[in-house]
TIZAFI-982948 format. One record per residue (C-alpha): residue number from 0; x, z, y. Coordinates in pm, 1 decimal, decimal comma, always signed. Layout:
BEGIN
+-----+----------+----------+----------+
|   i |       px |       pz |       py |
+-----+----------+----------+----------+
| NUM |        X |        Z |        Y |
...
+-----+----------+----------+----------+
//
This chain:
BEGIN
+-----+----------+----------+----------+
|   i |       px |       pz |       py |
+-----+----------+----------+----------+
|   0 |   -995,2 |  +1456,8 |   -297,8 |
|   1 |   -813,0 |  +1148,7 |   -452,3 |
|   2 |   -700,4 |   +905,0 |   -178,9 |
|   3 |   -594,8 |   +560,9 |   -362,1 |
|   4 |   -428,5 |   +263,9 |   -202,1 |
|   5 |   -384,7 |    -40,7 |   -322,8 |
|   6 |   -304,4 |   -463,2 |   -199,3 |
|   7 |   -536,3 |   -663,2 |   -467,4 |
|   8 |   -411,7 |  -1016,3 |   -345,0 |
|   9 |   -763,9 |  -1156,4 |   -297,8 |
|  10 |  -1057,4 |   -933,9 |   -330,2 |
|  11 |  -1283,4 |  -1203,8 |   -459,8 |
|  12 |  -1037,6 |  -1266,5 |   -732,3 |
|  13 |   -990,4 |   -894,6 |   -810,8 |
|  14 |  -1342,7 |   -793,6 |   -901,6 |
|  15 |  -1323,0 |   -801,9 |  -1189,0 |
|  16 |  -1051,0 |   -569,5 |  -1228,8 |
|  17 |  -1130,5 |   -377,4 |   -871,9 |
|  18 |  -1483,5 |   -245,4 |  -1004,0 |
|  19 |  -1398,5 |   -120,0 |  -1359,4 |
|  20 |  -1046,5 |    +36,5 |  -1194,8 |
|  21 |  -1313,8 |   +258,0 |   -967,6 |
|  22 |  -1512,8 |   +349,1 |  -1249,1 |
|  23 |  -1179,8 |   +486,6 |  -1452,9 |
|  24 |  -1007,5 |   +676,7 |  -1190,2 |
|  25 |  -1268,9 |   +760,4 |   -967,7 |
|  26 |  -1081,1 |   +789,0 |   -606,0 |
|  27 |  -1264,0 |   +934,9 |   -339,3 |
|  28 |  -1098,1 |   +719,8 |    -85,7 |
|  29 |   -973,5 |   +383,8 |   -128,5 |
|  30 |   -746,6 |   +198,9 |   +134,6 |
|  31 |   -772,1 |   -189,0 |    +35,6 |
|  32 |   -538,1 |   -452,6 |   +173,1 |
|  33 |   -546,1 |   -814,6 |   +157,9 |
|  34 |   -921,9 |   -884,2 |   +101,1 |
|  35 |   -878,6 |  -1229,1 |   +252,3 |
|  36 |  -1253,6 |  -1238,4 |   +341,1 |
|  37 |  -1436,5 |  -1200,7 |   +635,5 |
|  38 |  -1639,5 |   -885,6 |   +706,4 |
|  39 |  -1973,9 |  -1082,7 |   +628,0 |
|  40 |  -1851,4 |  -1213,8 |   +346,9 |
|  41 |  -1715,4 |   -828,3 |   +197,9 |
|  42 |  -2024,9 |   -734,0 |   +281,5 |
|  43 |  -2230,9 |  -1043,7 |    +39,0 |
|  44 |  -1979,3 |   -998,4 |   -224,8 |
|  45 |  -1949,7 |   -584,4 |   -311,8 |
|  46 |  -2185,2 |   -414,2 |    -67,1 |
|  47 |  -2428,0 |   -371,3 |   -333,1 |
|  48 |  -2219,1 |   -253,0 |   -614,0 |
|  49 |  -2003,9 |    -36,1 |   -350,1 |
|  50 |  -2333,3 |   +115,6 |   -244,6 |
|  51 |  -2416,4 |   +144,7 |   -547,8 |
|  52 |  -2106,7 |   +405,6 |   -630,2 |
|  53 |  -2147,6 |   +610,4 |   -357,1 |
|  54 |  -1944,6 |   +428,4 |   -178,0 |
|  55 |  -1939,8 |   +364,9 |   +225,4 |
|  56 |  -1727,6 |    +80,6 |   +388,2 |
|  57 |  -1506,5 |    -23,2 |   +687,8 |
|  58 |  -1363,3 |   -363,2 |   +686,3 |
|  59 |  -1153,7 |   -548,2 |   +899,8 |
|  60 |  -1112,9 |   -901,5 |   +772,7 |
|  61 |  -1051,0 |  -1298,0 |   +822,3 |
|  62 |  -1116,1 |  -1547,9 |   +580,6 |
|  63 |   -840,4 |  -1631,8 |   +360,5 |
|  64 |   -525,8 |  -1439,5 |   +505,6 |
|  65 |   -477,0 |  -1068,5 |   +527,6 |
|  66 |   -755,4 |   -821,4 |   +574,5 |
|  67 |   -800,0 |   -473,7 |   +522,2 |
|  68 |  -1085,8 |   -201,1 |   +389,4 |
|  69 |  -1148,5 |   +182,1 |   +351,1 |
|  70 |  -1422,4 |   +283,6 |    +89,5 |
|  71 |  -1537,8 |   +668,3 |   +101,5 |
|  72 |  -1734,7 |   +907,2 |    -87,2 |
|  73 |  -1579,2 |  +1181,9 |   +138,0 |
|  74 |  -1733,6 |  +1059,5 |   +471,4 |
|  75 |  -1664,8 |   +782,8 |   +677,6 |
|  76 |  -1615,8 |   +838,5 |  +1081,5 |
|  77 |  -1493,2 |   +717,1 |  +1396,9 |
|  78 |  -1404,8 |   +380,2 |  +1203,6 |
|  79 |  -1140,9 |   +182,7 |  +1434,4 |
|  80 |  -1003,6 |   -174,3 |  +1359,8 |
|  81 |   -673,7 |   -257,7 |  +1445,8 |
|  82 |   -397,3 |   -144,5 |  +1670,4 |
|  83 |   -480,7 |    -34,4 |  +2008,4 |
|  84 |   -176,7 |   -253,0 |  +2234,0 |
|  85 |    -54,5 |   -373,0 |  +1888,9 |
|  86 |    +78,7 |   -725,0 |  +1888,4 |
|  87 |    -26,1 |  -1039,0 |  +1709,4 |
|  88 |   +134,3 |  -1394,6 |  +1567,2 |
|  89 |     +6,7 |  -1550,5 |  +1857,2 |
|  90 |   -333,4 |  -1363,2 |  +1816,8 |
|  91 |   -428,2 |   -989,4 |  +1630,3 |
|  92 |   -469,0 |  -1004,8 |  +1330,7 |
|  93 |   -653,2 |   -806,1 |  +1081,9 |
|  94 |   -389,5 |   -546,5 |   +958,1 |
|  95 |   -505,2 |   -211,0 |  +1044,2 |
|  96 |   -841,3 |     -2,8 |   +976,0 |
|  97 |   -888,0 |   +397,0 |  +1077,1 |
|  98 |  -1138,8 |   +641,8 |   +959,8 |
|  99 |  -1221,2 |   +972,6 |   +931,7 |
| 100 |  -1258,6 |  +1120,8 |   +576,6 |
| 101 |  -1361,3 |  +1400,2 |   +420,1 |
| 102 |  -1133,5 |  +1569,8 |   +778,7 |
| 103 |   -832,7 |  +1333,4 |   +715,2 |
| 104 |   -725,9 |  +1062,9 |   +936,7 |
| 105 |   -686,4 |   +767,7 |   +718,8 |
| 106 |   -521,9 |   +452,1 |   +816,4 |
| 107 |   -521,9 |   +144,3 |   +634,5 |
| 108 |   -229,5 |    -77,4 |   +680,0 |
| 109 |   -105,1 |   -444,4 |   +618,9 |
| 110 |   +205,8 |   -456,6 |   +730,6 |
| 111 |   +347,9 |   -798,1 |   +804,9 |
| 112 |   +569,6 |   -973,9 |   +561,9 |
| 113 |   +867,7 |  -1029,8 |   +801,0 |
| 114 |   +897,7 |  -1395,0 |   +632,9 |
| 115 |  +1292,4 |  -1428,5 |   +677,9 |
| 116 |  +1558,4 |  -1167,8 |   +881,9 |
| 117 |  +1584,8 |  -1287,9 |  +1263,7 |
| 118 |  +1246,3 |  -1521,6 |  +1241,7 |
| 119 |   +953,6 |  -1491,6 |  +1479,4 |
| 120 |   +785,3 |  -1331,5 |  +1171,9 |
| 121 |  +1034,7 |  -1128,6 |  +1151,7 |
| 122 |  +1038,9 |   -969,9 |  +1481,2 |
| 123 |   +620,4 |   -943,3 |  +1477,8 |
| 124 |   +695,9 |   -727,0 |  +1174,9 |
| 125 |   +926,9 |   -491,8 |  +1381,4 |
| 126 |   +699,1 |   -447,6 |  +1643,1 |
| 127 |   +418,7 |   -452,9 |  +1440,7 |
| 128 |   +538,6 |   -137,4 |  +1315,0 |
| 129 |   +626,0 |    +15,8 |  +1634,5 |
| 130 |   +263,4 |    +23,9 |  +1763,3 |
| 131 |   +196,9 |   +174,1 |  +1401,1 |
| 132 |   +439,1 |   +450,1 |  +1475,1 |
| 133 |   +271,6 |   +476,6 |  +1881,2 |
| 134 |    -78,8 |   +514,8 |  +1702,6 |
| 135 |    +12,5 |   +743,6 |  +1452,1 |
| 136 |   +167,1 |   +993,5 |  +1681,2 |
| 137 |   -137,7 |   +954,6 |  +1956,8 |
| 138 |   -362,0 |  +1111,8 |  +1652,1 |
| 139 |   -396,5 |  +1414,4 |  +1405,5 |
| 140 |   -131,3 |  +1592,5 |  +1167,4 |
| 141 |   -428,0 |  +1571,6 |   +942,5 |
| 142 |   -323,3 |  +1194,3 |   +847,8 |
| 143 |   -228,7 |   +962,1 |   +594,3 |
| 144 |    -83,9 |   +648,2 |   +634,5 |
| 145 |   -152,3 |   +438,1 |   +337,0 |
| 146 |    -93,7 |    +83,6 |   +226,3 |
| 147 |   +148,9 |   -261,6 |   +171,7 |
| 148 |   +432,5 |   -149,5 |   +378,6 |
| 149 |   +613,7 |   -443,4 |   +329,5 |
| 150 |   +972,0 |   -237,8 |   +341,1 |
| 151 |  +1136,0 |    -93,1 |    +65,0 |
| 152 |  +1249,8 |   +227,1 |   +212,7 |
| 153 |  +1573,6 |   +265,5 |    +51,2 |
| 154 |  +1793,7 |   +110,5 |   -187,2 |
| 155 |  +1635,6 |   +326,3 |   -486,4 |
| 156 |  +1283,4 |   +143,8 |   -456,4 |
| 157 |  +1452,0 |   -194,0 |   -570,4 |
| 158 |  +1558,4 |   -294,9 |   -879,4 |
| 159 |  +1889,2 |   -400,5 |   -751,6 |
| 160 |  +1996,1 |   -392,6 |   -430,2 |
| 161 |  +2200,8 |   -744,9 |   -451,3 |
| 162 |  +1914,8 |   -930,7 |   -543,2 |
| 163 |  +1770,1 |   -884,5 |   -192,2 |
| 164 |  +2043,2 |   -955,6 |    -30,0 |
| 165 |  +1954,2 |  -1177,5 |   +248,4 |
| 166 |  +1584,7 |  -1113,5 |   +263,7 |
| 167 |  +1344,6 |   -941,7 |   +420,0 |
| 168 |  +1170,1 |   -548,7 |   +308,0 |
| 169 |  +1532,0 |   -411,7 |   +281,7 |
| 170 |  +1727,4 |   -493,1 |   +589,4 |
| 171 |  +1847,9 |   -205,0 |   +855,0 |
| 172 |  +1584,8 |   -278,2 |  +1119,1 |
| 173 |  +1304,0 |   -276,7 |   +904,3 |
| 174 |  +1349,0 |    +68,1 |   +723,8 |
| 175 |  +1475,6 |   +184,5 |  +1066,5 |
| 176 |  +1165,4 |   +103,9 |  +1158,1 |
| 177 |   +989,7 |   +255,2 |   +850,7 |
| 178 |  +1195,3 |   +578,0 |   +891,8 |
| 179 |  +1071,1 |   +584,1 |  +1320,4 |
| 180 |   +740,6 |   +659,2 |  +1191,4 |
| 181 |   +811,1 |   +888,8 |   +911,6 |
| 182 |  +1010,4 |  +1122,2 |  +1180,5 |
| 183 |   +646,3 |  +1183,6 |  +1292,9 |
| 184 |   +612,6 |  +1457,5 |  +1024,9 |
| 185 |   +504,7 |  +1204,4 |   +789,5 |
| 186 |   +590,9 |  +1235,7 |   +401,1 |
| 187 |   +642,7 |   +997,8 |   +135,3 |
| 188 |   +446,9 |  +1188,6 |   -148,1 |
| 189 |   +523,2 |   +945,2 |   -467,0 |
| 190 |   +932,7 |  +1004,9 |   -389,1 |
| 191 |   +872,7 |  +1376,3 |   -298,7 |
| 192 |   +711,6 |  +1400,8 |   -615,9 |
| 193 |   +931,3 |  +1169,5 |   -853,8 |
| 194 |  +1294,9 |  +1158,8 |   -624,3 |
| 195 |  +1501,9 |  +1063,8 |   -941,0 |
| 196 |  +1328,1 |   +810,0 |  -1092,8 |
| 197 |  +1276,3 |   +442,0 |  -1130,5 |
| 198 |   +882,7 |   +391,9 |  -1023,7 |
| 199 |   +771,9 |    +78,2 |   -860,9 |
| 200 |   +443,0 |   -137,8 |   -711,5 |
| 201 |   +510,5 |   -491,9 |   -632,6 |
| 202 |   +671,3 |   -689,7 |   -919,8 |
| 203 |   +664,5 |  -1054,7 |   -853,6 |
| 204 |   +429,6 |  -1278,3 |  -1081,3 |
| 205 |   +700,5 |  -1502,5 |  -1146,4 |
| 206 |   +983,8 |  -1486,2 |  -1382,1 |
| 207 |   +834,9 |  -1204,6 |  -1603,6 |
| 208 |   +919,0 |   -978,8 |  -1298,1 |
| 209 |   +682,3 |   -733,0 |  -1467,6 |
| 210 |   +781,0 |   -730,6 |  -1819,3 |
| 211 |  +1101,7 |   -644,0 |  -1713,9 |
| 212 |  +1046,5 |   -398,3 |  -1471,1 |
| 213 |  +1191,3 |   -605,5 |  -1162,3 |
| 214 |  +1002,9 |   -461,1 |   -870,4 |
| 215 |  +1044,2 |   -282,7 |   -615,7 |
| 216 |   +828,8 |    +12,0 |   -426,9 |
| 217 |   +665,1 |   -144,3 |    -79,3 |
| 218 |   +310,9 |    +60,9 |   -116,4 |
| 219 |   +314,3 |   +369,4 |    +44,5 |
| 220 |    +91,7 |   +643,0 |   +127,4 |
| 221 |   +250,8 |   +874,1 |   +400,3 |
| 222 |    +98,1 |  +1214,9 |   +480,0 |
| 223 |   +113,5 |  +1424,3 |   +763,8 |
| 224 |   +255,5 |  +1793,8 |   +721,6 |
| 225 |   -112,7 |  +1979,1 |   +645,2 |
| 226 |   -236,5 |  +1701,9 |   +378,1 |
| 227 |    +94,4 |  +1685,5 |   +219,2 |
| 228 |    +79,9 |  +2046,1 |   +146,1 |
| 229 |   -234,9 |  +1963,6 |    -71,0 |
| 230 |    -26,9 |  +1708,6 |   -280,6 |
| 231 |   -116,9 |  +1816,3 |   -640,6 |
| 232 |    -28,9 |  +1494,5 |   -803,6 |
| 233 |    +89,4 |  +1120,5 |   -702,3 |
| 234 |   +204,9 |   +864,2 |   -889,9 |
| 235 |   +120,9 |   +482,9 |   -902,1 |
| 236 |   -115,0 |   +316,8 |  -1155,5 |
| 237 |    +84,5 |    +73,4 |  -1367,2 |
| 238 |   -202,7 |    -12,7 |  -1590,5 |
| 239 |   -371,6 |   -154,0 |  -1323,6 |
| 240 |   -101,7 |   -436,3 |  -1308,6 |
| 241 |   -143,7 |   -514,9 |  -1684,8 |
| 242 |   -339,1 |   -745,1 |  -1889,4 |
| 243 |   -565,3 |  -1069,3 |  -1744,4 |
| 244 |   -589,4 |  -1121,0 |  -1374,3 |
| 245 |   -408,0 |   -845,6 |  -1217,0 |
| 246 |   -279,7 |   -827,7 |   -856,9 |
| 247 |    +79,1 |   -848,2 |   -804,3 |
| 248 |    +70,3 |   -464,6 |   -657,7 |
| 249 |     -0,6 |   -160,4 |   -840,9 |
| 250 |   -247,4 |   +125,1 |   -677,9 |
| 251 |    -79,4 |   +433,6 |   -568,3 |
| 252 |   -294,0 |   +764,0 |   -598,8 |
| 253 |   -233,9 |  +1098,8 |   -432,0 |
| 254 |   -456,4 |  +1377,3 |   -566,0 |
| 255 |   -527,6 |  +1687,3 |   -283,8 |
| 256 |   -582,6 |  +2029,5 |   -389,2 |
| 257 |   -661,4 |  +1975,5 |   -780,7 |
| 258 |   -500,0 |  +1676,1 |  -1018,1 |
| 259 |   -793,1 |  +1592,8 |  -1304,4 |
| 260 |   -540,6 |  +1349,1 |  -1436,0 |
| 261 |   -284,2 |  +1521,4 |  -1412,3 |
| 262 |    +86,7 |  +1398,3 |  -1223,0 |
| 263 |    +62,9 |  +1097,0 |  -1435,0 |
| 264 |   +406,0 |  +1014,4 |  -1271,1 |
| 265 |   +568,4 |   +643,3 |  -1308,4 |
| 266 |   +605,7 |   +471,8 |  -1642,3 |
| 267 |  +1031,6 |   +428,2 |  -1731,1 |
| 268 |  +1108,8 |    +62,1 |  -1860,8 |
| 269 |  +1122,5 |    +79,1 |  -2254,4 |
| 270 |  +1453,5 |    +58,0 |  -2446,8 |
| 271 |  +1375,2 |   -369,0 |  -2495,8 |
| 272 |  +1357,8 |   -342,5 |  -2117,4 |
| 273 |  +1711,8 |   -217,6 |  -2032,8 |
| 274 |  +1783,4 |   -186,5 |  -1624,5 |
| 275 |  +1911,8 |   -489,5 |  -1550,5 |
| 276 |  +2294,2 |   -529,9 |  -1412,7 |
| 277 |  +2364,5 |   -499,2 |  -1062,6 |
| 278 |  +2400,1 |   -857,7 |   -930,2 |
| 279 |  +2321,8 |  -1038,5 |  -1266,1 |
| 280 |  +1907,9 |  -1120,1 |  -1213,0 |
| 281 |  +1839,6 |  -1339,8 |   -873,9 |
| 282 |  +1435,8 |  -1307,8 |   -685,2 |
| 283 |  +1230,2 |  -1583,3 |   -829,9 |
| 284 |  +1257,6 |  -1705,6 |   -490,9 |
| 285 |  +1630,0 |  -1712,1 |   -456,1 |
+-----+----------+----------+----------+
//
């Protein structure tokens, strides 16, 4: 079974790249985030050609800000939107779909952006992510935790560690946080699999962020003990991020039980794109 995840920053913008993408790699189960559309309006714009792929769908959306999705050709059970108890910025939002597929819990997750350290945003994010971690250990080993985590779990999934200083994805609580709900028996397959080497999934569109290989890894999937012992291959999909119209995230895939790919693994930086310098290259934001 191949389990994909991937934030396309606007569904309705990303069709054009989303459908093709499922027609080359084929996942069997794809965790969406940020559709920024309503269920209804999901539903009007890709039922059909979803349908059409054997796909079946559980959304959880609202128009024009977050959102998230599960598409399966493995099965699609017990669907569940959002966080039982979780919190929201006043109100819920739509950050979190379950499912059953193909006998694996899959979750779906948005995590909040955090905004700026010691904001209300901020905070959210934190305990955001401990209802995450209260859900995930109220279900199954059989599990996998996949989506925008919005953290950057250590110092090795940036591009430089100075550049961030000051901001959010990187700071103590928040991969404190991150780490809470990986003591649950929860793996990070892509770093089990490639623990030495510089692989990415968010590069900023600013700045030529991409070009030059200035990301950092904040799209996860996580997998319980028993699906992580299935790994066969995981790696993250930098050709999706290339060429007219991409999102500003790459998909991750995890392959179970057989690779037909192949570990594809990350993608290095050529030689004209030389790791930058610690402390010499600033966030487009800075």
């Amino acid at each position: 079974m191949r389990i994909a995840t991937w934030n396309v920053n606007s569904v309705k913008q990303r069709v054009p790249r989303l459908l093709p993408w499922l027609d080359e790699r084929k996942p069997d189960v794809v965790c969406l985030q940020e559709t920024k559309l309503a269920d209804e309006s999901f539903a009007e714009l890709l039922g059909d050609e979803l349908s059409g792929r054997g796909y079946e769908v559980a959304t959880h959306g609202e128009a024009a800000w977050n959102g998230v999705a599960i598409l399966s050709r493995a099965g699609l059970e017990d669907v569940e939107r959002g966080l039982p108890d979780g919190p929201g910025f006043p109100h819920p939002e739509a950050r979190a779909v379950t499912a059953t597929c193909g006998g694996v819990r899959v979750i779906s997750v948005y995590v909040p952006n955090g905004r700026s350290p010691g904001s209300d945003h901020y905070e959210y994010k934190l305990a955001w992510l401990a209802a995450l971690r209260d859900y995930v250990a109220a279900g199954p080993e059989e599990v996998v935790v996949c989506g925008d985590m919005n953290v950057a779990p250590t110092d090795d999934d940036v591009f430089d560690p100075e550049a961030y200083e000051g901001h959010t994805h990187v700071t103590p609580p928040e991969r404190d946080a991150l780490k809470a709900l990986q003591r649950l028996g929860l793996h990070d397959v892509v770093r089990d699999h490639w623990p030495n080497e510089r692989v990415f999934s968010y590069w900023d569109y600013r700045a030529g962020m991409f070009h030059q290989d200035l990301g950092m890894r904040i799209d996860l999937i996580l997998a319980g003990g028993p699906v992580a012992k299935r790994v066969k291959a995981a790696w993250i999909d930098r050709q999706a991020r290339k060429g007219k119209g991409p999102s500003d995230h790459a998909p991750v895939i995890v392959d179970l039980d057989e690779a037909p790919d192949g570990d594809i693994g990350p993608v290095v930086p050529p030689p004209s794109n030389p790791v930058i310098r610690r402390g010499k290259k600033k966030l487009p934001q800075s």
